[in-house]
C-alpha positions as CSV (number, residue, x, y, z in Angstrom):
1,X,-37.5,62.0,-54.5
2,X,-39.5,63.1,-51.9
3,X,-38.4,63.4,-47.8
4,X,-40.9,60.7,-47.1
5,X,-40.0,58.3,-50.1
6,X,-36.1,58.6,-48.5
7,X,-36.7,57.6,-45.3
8,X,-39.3,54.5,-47.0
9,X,-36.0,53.9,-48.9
10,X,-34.2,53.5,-45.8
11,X,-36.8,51.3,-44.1
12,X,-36.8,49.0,-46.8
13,X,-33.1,48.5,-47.1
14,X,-33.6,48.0,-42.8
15,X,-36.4,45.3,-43.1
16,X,-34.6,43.5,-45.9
17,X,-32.3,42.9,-43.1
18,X,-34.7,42.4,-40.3
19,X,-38.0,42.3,-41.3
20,X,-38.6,38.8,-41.3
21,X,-37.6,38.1,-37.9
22,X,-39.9,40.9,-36.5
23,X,-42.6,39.7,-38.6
24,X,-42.1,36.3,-37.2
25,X,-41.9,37.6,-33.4
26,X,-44.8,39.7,-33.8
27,X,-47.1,37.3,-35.5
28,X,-45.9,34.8,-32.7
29,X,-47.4,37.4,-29.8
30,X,-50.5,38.2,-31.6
31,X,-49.4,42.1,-32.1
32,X,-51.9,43.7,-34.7
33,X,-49.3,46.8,-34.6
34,X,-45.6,47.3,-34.2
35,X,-43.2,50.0,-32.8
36,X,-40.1,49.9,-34.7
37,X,-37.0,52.5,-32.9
38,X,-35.3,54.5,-35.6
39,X,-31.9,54.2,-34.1
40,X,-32.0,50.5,-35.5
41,X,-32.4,52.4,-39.3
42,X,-29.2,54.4,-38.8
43,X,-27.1,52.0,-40.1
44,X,-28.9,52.3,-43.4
45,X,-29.4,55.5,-43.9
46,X,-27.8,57.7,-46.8
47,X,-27.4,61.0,-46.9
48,X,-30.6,62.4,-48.5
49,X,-28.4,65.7,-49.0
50,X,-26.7,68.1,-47.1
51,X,-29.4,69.6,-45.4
52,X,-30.2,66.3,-43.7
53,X,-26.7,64.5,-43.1
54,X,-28.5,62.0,-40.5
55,X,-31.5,60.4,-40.7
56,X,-32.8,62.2,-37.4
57,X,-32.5,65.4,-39.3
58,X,-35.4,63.7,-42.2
59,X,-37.4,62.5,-40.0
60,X,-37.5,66.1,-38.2
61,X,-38.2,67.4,-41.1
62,X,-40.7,64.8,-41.8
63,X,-42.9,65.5,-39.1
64,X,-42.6,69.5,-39.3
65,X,-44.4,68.9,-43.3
66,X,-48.0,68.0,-43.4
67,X,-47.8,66.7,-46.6
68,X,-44.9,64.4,-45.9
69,X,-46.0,63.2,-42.8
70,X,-49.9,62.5,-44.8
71,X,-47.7,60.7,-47.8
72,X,-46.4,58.4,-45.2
73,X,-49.6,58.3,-43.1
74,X,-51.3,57.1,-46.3
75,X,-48.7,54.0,-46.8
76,X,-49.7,53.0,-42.8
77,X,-46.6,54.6,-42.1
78,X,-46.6,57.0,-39.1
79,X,-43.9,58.3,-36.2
80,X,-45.0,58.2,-32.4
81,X,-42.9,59.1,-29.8
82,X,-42.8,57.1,-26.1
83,X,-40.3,57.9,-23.7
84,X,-38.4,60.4,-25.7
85,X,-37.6,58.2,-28.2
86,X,-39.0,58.1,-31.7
87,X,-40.9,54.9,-33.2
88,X,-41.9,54.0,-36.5
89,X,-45.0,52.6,-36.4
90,X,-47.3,50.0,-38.8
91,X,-49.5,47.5,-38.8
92,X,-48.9,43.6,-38.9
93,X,-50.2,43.9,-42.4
94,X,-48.4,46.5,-43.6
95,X,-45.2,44.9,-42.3
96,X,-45.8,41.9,-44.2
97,X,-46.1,42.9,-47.4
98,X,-43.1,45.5,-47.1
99,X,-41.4,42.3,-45.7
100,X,-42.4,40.0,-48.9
101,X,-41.7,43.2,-51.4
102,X,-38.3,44.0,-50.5
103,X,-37.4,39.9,-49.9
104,X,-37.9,39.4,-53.8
């Protein structure tokens, strides 16, 4: 399993949890895009392996790999950054059918 296809794990097992109600709020506001803070997917994180005991330590090395970072990039996924913090960020569409695939 690839770094990328970790940290979608973890996302997934987040919006199982979550996804719905941002879904709901964002479709409510008219948001074509959302910002998602990764501290809210620490809780479901799992140690990919010892070289990356937290999920900030992935992600790192997420973004340091042009080919991870264009393996996510090509599922909508991508990482921004706004006041120091990191963001996942996606599309209203993209959310939704995450939402429905993992609600199954």
């Amino acid at each position: 399993m690839s770094l990328s296809e970790h940290f979608m794990e973890t996302f997934r097992k987040y919006l199982k949890k979550h996804g719905k109600r941002i879904l709901s709020i964002a479709e409510l506001t008219g948001q074509k895009k959302v910002k998602i803070g990764l501290k809210g997917l620490y809780w479901y994180y799992e140690e990919y392996s010892p070289d990356y005991p937290k999920l900030e330590h992935l992600v790192k090395a997420i973004i340091r790999s042009r080919e991870e970072t264009s393996r996510l990039n090509s599922l909508g996924i991508k990482f921004v950054k706004m006041n120091n913090e990191l963001y996942v960020e996606l599309s209203i569409d993209k959310l939704k059918e995450i939402v429905h695939g993992v609600s199954k």
